[in-house]
TITORMI-292487 format. One record per residue (C-alpha): z negated, x, y; residue number from 1. Coordinates in steps of 0.001 Angstrom, whole numbers, plus 524288, in hexadecimal, padded with zeros to 5 digits. Example, Ala and Ser with C-alpha at 12.3 -4.5 7.8 and 13.67 -1.06 7.14 Angstrom:
// residues 2
{w 7E188 u 8300C v 7EE6C resi 1};
{w 7E41C u 83566 v 7FBDC resi 2};
//
This chain:
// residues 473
{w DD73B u 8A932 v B6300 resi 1};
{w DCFFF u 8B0D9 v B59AF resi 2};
{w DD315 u 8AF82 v B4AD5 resi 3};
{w DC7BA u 8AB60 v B433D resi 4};
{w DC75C u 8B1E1 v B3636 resi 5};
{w DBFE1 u 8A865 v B2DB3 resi 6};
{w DB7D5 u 8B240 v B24FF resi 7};
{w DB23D u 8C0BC v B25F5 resi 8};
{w DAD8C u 8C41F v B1782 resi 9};
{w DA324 u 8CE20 v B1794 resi 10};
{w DA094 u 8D548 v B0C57 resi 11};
{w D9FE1 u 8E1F6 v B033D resi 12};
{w DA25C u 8DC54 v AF6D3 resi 13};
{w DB0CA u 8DB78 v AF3D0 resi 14};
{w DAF50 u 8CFDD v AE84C resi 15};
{w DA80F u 8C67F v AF32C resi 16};
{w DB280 u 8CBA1 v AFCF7 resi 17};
{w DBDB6 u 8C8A0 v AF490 resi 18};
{w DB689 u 8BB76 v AF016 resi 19};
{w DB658 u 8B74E v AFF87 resi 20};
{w DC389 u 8BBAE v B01B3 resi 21};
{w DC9E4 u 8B2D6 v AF71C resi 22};
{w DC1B2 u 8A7DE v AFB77 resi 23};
{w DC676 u 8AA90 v B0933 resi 24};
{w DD62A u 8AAEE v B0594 resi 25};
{w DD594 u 89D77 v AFE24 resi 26};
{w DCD4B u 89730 v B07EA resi 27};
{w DD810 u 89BE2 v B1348 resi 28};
{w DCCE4 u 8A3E2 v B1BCA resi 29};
{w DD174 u 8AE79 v B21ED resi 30};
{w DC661 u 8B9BE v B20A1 resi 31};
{w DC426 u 8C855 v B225A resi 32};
{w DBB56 u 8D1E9 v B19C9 resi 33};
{w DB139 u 8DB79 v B1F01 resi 34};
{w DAA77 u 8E3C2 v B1386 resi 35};
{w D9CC9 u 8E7E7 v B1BDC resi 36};
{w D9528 u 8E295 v B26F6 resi 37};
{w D9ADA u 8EB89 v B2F7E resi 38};
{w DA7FB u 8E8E3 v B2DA6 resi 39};
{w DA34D u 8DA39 v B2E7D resi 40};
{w D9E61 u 8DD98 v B3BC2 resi 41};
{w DA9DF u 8E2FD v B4160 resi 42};
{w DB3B4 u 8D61F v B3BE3 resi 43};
{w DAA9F u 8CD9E v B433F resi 44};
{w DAAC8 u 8D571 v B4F99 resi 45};
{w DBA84 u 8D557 v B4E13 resi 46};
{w DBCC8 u 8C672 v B47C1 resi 47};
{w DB99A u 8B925 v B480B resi 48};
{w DB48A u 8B451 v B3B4A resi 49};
{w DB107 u 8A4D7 v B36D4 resi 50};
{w DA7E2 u 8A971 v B2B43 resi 51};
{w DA129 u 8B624 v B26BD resi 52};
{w D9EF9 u 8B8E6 v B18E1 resi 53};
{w D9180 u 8C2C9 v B1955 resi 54};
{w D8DDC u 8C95C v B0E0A resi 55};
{w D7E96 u 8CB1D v B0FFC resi 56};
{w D7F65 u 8DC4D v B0A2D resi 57};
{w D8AF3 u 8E277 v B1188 resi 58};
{w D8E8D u 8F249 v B14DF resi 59};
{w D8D0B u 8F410 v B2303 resi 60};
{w D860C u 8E853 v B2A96 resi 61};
{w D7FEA u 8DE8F v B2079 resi 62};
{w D8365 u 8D02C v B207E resi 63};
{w D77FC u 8CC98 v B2759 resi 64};
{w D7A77 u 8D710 v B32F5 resi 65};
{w D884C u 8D0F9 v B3388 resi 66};
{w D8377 u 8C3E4 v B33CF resi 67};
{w D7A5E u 8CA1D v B408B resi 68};
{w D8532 u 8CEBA v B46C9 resi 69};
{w D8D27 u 8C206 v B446B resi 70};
{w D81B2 u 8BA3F v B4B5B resi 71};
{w D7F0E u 8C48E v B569D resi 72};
{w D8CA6 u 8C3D2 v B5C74 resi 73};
{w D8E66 u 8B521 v B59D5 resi 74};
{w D9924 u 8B6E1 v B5114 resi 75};
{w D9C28 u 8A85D v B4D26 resi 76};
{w DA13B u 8ABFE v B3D57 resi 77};
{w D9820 u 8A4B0 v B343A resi 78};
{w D9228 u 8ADA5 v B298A resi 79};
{w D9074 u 8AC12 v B1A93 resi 80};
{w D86E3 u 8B55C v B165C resi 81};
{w D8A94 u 8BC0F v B074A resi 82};
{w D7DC8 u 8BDB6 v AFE4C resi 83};
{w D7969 u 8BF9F v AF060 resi 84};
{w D7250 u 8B798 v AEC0C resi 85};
{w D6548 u 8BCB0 v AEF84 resi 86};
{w D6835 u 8BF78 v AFCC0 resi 87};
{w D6722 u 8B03E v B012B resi 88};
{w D5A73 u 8B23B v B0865 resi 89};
{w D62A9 u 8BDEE v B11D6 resi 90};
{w D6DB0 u 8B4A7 v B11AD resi 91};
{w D662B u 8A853 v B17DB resi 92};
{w D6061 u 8B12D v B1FFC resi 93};
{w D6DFE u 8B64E v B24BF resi 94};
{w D705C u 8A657 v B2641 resi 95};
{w D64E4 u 8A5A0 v B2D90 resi 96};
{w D6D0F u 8B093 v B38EB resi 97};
{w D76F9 u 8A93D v B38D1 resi 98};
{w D7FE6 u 8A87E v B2B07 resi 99};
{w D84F4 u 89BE2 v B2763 resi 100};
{w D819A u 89D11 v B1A8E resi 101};
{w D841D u 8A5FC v B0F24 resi 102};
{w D8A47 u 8A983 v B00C0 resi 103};
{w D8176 u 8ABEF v AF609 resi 104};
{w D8970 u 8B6B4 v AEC09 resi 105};
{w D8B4C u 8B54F v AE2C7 resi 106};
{w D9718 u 8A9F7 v AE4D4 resi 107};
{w D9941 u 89F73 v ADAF3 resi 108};
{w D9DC0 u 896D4 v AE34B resi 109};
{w DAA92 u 898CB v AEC18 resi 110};
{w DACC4 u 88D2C v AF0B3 resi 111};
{w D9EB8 u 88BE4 v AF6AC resi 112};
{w D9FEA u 8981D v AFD1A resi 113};
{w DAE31 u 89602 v B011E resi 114};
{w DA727 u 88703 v B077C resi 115};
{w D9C0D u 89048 v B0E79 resi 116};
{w DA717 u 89805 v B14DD resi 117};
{w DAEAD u 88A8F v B18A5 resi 118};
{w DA318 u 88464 v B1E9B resi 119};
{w D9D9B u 89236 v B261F resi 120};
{w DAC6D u 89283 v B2A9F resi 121};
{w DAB0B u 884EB v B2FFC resi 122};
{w D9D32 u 88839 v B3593 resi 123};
{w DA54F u 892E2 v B3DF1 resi 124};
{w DAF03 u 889A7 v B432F resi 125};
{w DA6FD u 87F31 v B45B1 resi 126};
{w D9ED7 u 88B64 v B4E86 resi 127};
{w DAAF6 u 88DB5 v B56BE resi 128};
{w DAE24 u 87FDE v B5889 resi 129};
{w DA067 u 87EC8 v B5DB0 resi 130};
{w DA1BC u 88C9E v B6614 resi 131};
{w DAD42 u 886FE v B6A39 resi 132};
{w DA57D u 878EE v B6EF9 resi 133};
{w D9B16 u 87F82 v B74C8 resi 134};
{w DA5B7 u 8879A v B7E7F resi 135};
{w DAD36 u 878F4 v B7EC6 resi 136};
{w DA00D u 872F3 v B82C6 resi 137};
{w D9D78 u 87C4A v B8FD2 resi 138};
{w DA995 u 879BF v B95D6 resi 139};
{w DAF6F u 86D2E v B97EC resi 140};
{w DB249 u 863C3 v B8C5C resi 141};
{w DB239 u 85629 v B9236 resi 142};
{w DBC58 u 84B59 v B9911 resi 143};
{w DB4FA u 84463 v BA2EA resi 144};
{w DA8E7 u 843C3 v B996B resi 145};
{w DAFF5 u 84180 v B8D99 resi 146};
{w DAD91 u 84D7F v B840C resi 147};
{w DB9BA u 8516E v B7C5F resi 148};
{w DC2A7 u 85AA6 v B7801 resi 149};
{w DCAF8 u 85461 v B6BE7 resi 150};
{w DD970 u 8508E v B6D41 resi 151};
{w DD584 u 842BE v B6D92 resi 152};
{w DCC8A u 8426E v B785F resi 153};
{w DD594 u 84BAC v B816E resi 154};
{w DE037 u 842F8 v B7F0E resi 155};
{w DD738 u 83747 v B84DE resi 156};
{w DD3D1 u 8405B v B8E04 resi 157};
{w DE396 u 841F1 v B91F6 resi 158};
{w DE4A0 u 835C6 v B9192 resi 159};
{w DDB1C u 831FA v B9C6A resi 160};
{w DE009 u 83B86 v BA38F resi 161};
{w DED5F u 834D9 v BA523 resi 162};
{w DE778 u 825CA v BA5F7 resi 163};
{w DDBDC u 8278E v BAEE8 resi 164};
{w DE3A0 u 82872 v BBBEF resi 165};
{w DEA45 u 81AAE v BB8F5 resi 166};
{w DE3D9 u 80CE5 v BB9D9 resi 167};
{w DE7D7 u 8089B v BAB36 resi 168};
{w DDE48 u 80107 v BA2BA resi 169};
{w DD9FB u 80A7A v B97BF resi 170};
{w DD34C u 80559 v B8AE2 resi 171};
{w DCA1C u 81002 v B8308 resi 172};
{w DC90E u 80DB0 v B74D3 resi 173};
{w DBEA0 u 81420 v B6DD9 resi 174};
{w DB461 u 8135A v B649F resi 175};
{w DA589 u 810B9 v B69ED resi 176};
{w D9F7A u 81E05 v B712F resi 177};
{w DAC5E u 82519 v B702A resi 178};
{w DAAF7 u 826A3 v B7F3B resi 179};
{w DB4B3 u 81BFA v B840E resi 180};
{w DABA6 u 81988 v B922B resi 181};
{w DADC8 u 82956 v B9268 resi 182};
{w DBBA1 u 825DB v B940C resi 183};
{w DBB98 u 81D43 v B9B0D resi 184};
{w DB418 u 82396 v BA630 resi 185};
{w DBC9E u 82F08 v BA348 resi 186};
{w DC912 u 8281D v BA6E7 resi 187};
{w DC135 u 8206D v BB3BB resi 188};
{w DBDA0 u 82E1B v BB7DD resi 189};
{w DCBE2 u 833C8 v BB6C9 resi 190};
{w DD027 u 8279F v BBEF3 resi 191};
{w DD509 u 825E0 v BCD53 resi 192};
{w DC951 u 81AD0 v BCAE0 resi 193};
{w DBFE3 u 8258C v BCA9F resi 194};
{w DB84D u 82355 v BD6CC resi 195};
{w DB6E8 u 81554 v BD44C resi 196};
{w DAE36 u 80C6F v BCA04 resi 197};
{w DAF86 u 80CE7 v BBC75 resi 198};
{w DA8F7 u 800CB v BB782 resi 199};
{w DA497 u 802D5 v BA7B9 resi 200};
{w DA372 u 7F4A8 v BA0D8 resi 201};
{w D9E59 u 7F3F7 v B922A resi 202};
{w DA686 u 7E846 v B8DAE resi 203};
{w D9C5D u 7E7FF v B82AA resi 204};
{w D904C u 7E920 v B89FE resi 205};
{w D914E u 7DD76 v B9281 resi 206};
{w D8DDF u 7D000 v B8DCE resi 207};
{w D995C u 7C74A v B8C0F resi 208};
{w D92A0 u 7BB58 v B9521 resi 209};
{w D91A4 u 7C711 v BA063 resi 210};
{w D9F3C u 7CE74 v B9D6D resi 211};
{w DA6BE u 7C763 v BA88A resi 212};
{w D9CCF u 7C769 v BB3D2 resi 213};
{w D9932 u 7D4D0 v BAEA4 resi 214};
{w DA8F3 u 7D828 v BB099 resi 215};
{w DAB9F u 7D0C0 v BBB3E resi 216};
{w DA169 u 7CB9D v BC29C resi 217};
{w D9BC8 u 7BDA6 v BC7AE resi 218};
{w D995C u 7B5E3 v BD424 resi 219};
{w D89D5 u 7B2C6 v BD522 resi 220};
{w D87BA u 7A504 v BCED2 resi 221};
{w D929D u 7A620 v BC7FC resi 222};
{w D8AB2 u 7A60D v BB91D resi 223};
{w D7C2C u 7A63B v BB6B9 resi 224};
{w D767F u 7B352 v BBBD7 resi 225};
{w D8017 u 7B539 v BC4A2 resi 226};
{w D7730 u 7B87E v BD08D resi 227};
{w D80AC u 7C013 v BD7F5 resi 228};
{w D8EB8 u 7C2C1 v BDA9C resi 229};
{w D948A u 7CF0B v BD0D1 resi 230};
{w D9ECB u 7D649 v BCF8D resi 231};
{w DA4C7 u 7DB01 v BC396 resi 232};
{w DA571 u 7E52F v BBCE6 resi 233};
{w DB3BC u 7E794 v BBF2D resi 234};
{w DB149 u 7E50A v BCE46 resi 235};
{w DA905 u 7EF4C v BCCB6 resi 236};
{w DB318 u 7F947 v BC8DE resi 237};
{w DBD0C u 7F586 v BD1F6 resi 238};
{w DC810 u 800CE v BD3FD resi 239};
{w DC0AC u 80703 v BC92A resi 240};
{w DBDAF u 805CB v BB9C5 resi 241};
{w DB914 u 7FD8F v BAFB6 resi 242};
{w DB5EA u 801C0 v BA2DC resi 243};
{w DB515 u 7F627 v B9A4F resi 244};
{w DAF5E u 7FC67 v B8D41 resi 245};
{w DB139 u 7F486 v B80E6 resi 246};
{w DBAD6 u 7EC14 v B8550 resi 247};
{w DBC37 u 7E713 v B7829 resi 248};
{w DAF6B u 7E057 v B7A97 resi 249};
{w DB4B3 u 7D77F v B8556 resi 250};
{w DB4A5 u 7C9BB v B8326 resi 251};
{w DC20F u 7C16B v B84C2 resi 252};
{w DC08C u 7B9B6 v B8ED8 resi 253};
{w DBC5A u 7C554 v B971B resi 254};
{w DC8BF u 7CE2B v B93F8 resi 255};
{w DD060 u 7C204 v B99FB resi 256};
{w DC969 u 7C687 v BA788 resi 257};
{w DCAA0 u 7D5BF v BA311 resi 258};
{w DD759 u 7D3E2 v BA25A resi 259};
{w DD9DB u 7CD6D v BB027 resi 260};
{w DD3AB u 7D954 v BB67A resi 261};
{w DDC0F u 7E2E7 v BAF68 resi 262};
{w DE90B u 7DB33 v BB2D0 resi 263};
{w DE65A u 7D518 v BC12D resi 264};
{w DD9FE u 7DCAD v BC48F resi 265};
{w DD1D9 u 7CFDA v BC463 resi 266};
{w DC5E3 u 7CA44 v BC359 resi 267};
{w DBD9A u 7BE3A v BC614 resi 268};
{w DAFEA u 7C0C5 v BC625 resi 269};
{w DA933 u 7B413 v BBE95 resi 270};
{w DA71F u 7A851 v BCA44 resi 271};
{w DB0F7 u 7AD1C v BD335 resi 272};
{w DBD3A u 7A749 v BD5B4 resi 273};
{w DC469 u 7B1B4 v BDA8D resi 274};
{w DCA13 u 7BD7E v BD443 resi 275};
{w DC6DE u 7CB79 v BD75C resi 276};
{w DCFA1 u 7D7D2 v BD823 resi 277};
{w DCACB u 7E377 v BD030 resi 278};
{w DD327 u 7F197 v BCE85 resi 279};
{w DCB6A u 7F736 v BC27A resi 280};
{w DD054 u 80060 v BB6D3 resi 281};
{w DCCFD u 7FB2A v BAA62 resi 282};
{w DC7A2 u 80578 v B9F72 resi 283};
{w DC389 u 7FEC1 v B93FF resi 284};
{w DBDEC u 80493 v B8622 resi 285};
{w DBD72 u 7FDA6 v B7811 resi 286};
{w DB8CE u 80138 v B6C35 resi 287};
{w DC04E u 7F4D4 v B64B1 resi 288};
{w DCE55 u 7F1C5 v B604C resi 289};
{w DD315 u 7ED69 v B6C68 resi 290};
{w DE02C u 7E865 v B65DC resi 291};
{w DD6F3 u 7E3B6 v B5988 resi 292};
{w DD0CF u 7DB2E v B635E resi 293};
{w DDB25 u 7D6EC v B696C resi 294};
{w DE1EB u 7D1E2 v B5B85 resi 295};
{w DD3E1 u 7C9D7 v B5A03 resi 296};
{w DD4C6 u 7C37B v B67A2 resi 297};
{w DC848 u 7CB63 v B6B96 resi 298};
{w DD0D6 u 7D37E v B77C3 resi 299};
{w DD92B u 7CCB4 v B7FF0 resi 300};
{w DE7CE u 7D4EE v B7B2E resi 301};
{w DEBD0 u 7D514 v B8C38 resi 302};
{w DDF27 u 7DBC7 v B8F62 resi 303};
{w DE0C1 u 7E50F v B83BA resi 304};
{w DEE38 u 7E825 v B87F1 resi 305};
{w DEAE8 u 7E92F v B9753 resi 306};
{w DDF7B u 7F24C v B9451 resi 307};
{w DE72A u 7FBD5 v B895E resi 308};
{w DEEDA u 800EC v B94BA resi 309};
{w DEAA9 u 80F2C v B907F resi 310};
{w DE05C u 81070 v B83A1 resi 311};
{w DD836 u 81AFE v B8087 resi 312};
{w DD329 u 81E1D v B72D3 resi 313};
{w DC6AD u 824E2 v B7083 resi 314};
{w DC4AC u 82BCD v B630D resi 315};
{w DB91E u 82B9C v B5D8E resi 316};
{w DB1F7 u 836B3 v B5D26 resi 317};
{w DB406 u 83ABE v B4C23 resi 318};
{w DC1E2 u 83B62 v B52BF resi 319};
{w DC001 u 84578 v B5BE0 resi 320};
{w DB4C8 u 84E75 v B54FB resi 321};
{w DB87A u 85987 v B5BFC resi 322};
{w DB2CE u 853BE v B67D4 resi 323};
{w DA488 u 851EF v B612B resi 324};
{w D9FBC u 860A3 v B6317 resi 325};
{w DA283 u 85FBA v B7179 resi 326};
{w D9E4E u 8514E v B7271 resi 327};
{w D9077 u 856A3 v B6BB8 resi 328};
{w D8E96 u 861B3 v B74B2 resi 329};
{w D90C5 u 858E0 v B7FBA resi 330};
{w D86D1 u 84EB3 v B7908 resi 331};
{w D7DCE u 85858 v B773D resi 332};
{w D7E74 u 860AA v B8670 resi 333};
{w D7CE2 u 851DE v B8B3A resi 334};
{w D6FD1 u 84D25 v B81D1 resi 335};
{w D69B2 u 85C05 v B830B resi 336};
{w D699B u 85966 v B9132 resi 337};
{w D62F7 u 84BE1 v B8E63 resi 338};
{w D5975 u 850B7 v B8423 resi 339};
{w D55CD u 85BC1 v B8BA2 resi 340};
{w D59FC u 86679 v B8016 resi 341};
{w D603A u 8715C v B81A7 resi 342};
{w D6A02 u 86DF0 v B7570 resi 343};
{w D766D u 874F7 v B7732 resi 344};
{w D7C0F u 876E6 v B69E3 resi 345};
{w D80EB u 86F74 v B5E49 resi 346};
{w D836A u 875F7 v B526F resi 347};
{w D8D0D u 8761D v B4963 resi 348};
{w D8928 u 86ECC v B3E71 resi 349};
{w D861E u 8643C v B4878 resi 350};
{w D91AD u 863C6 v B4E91 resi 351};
{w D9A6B u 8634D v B40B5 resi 352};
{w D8FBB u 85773 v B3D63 resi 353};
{w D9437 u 85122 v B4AF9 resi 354};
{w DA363 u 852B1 v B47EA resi 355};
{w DA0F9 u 84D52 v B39DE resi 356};
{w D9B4A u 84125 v B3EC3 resi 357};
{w DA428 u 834C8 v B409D resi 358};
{w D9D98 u 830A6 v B4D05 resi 359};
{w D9FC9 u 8215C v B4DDF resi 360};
{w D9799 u 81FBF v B5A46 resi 361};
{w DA13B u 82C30 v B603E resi 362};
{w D9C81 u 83432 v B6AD2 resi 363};
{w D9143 u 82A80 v B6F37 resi 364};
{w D8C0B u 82BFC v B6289 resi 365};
{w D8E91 u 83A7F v B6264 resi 366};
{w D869C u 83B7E v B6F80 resi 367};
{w D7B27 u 833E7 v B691A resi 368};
{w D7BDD u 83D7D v B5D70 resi 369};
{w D7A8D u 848AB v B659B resi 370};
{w D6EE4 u 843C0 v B6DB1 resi 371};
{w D6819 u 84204 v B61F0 resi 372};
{w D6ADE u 84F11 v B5D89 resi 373};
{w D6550 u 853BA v B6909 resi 374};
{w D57C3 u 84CE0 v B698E resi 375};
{w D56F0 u 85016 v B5BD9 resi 376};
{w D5AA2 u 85F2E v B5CF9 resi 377};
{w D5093 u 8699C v B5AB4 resi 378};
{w D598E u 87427 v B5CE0 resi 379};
{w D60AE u 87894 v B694B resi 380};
{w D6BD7 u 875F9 v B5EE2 resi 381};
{w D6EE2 u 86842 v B5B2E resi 382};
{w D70FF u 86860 v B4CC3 resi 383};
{w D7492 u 860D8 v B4098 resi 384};
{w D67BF u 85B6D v B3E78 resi 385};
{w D6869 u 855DB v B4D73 resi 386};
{w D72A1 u 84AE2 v B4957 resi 387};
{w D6F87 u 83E65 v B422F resi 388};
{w D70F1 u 83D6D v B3376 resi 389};
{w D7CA3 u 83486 v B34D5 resi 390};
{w D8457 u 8411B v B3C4A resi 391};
{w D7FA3 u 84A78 v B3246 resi 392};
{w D80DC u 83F16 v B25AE resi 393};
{w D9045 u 83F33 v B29EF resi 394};
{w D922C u 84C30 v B2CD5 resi 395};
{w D89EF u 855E1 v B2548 resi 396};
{w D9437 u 855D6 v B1C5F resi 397};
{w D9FFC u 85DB5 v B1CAB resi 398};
{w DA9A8 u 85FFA v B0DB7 resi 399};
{w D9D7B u 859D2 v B0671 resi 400};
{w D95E4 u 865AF v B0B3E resi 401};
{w D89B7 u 8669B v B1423 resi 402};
{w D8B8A u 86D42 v B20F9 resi 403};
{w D842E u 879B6 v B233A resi 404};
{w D79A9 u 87828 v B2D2B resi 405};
{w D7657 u 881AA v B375B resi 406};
{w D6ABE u 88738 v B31B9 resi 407};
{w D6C61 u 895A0 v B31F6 resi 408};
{w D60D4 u 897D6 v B3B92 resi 409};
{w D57EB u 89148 v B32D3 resi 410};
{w D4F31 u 896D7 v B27A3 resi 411};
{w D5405 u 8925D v B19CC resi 412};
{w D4A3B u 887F4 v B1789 resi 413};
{w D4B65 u 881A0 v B24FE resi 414};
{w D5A4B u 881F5 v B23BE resi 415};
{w D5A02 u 87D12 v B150B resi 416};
{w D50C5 u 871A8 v B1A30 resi 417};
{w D5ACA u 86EC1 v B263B resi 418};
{w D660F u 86EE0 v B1D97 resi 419};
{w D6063 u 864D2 v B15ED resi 420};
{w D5AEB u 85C9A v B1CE9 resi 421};
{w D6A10 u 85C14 v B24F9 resi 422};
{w D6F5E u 85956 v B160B resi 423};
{w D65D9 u 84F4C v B1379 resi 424};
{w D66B2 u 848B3 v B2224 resi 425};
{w D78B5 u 849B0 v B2139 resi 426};
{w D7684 u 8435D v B10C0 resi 427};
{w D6EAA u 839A5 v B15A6 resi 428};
{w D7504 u 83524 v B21DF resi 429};
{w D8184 u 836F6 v B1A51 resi 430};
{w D7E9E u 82BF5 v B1056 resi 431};
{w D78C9 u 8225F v B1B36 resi 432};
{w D8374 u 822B0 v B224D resi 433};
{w D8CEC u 82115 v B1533 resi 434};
{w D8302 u 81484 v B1132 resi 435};
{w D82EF u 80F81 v B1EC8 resi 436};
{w D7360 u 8145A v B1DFE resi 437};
{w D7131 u 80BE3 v B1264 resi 438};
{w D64AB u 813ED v B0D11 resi 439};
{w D6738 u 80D66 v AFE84 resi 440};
{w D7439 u 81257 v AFD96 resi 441};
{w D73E5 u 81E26 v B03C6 resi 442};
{w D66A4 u 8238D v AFBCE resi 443};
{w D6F6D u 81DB2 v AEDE8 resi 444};
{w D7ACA u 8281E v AF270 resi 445};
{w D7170 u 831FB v AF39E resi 446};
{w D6B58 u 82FD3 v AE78A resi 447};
{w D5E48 u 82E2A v AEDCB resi 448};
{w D53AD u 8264B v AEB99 resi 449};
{w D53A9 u 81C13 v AF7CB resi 450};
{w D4597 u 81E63 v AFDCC resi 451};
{w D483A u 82CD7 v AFC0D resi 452};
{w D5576 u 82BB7 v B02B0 resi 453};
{w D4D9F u 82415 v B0D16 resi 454};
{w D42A0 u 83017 v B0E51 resi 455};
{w D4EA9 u 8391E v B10EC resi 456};
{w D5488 u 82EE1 v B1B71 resi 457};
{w D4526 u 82F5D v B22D9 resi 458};
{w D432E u 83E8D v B2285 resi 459};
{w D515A u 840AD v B291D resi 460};
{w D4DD7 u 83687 v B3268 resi 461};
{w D5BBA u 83211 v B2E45 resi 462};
{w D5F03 u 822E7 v B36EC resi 463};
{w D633A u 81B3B v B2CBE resi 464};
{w D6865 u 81124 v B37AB resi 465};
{w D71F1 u 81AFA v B3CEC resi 466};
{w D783E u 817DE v B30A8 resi 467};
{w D7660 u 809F3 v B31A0 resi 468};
{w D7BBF u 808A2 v B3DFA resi 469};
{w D8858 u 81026 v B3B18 resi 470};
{w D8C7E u 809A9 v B31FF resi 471};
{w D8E69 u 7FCB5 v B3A5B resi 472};
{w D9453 u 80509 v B4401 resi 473};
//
């Protein structure tokens, strides 16, 4: 593997070198010195370098040449362009080819320059990880549908492996949209049950007057409505599946019957008097305390028991952010298609604002995020400004500092007015979601008058019910 050398200090003037250098040894960075823009060129054709320090006025090749010949051969170090002070015009023009920002000399501030270097350092590894996602992305990254590439999820993963070949009951715990029906057709696929149904019941979804015909069927006449003979939904998936999603939702005197099938494979559709045989494989998916229930006499403790044969936990997604960058990028190939745009990228600072997130809706609400990134994109890019406030009001922050935006291809102005508007659009969401979207408070911690706070709020087109909403969540 090559060895990354975290800085390449370019320059001719032997205080600023030895300045760099000391900052380098107490911060632990490994770094080399070249002394001209030639000698600059040549490191960089040899080495692999995190960050660049530029000086602007250099023998040989100046800064600005290097800094062309960094972006010509796609050479991923980030650069930090070195100017007096009235060379800042040249210098956000060099940021405008490509720097990521630069140092004004001369330097009364060390730490702020020593935080520049951190965060362009950062900027470069966050670049590979995304290099790296991109090369993830074209080749195969998925389990049966089910995108994922932490140590949690390839353990599930394992673990269906070795349990979809037998008949045992299997009970999926997981938090809402952390993909348990994903699982759940996962393990049906991987089964000798393949070729046969695989019946999908929403425990939740089905009034509690219909749950029993609904599950196991009638005999015509036998209630009001009954028009016709029926079979049940388990006599449906007979030598197949059921997936009986939130379980937890079952009333009691319908787990009694649950609990028959699972045991002797039995059911009595409602006005017969004889019982039926059934063969199914139960699969079923909560998002409760089971055992919770259970001490509150709201779940039967036999059917808990009979279906915990083999349990599956999901982690919610803030658990496995490592998996949100490839999640996105499938999000985003699947809602291009949709939206008919040719969107094929996400950059960085919108992926760091997706990681930062806590996600309490998980991947569904991931997925929504991204499709409204997409109808909202201008760009063949999706950016920052894409996401809802409440994305960027969580995660614009990073060590009390702003995170740089990409705005090097943009003229000063345009980029000054992008950057603030992001500040103003991450400070605002920021406090709504702290208040619980409480306009009173929130405009009191920012030390705003309340109808102004409220003209900010409109001209961000910020949803104050997003807020709302999440906090009854």
């Amino acid at each position: 593997m090559t060895k990354i050398t975290d800085l390449l200090i370019v320059d001719d003037d032997e205080t600023l070198v030895r300045v760099f250098e000391r900052l380098a040894r107490e911060r632990g960075w490994s770094y080399q010195i070249a002394r001209g823009g030639d000698e600059a060129v040549q490191k960089l054709g040899k080495n692999v370098f995190a960050v660049a320090l530029l000086d602007m006025k250099l023998p040989g090749y100046s800064g600005l040449q290097v800094l062309e010949y960094i972006k010509k051969n796609k050479i991923p170090t980030e650069v930090l362009m070195i100017t007096g002070g009235g060379s800042v015009e040249a210098a956000v023009s060099a940021m405008k080819q490509g720097a990521y920002d630069f140092l004004t000399k001369p330097f009364d501030n060390i730490e702020r320059i020593a935080l520049v270097i951190q965060k362009a350092h950062e900027r470069y590894e966050m670049t590979q990880k995304l290099t790296q996602l991109e090369r993830q992305h074209s080749g195969s990254t998925s389990y049966e549908d089910i995108i994922g590439k932490s140590k949690k999820m390839q353990e599930i993963f394992s673990t269906i492996d070795a349990i979809a070949s037998t008949d045992s009951t299997v009970l999926i715990y997981g938090e809402s949209g952390t993909g348990k029906e994903l699982i759940a057709h996962a393990i049906q696929r991987r089964s000798k049950r393949t070729e046969n149904p695989f019946v999908i019941i929403n425990c939740a979804a089905i009034p509690a007057n219909l749950l029993e015909s609904e599950f196991f069927g009638h005999r015509k006449g036998s209630f009001t409505g009954a028009i016709a003979d029926r079979k049940g939904l388990f006599e449906e998936a007979d030598k197949g599946t059921v997936f009986l999603d939130e379980i937890g939702e079952l009333p009691l005197p319908l787990q009694v019957k649950i609990l028959r099938v699972l045991q002797e494979g039995e059911l009595r559709p409602i006005g017969e008097t004889d019982v039926r045989k059934v063969e199914v494989r139960v699969i079923a998916a909560t998002n409760r305390d089971l055992p919770m229930l259970v001490k509150k006499g709201e779940f039967r403790e036999d059917l808990y028991y009979r279906l915990n044969v083999i349990n599956l936990f999901i982690p919610p997604l803030r658990e496995r952010a490592e998996d949100i960058p490839l999640l996105a990028y499938h999000f985003l190939e699947k809602c291009s298609k949709r939206s008919k745009k040719k969107i094929e990228k996400i950059s960085v600072d919108t992926l760091q604002a997706l990681q930062n997130y806590s996600w309490s809706g998980n991947v569904r609400e991931l997925e929504n995020v991204i499709e409204r990134g997409v109808v909202m994109a201008k760009e063949d890019i999706l950016q920052a400004q894409d996401l809802p406030a409440k994305i960027l009001g969580e995660s614009f922050y990073v060590d009390g500092e702003v995170m740089d935006a990409d705005l090097s291809d943009l003229e000063y102005q345009k980029a000054k007015g992008r950057a603030l508007g992001s500040f103003n659009r991450a400070y605002i969401g920021n406090l709504l979601r702290l208040t619980h979207g409480n306009v009173s408070t929130a405009s009191e911690k920012a030390g705003m008058d309340r109808s102004n706070f409220k003209k900010l709020i409109k001209r961000y087109n910020i949803n104050i019910d997003e807020y709302r909403h999440s906090s009854r969540k």
